[in-house]
N, C-alpha and C positions, 0 to 999 in steps of 0.2 A: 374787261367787263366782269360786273359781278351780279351776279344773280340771288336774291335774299328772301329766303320767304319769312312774311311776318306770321309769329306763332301768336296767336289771338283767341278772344274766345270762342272765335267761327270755327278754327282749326280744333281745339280741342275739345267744343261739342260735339262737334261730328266724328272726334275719336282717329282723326288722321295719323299716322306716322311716318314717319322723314323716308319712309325707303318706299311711300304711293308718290313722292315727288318725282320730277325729272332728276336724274342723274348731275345736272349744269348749277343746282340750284347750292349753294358755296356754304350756306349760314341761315339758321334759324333764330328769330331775335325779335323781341318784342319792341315795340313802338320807341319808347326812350331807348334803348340802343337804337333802333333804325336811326333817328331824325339827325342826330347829330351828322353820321354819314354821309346821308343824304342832303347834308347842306351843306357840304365839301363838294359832292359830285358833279360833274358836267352836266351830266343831262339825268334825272330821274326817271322812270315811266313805272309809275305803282298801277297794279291790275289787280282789282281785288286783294286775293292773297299771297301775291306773288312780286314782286321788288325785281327790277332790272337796273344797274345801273351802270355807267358806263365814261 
């Protein structure tokens, strides 16, 4: 399982940095990197800002 958070312009208005994330989370990667992955992947579950996949 991999966990991806998408860097966006929600993340980077609010000024977040990769080390307020959980610990599990593997990759930060915007939209055109996500999609391709994600339409390999079994199953997706996108939450807002955060990317599970599995």
């Amino acid at each position: 399982m991999s966990i991806i958070a998408t860097r966006g312009m929600t993340v980077d208005m609010f000024g977040f940095d990769a080390s307020e994330f959980i610990p599990e989370v593997t990759d930060f990667v915007g939209a055109t990197s996500f999609l391709p992955v994600a339409r390999k992947s079994g199953v997706c579950l996108f939450i807002q800002h955060l990317v599970v996949l599995a």
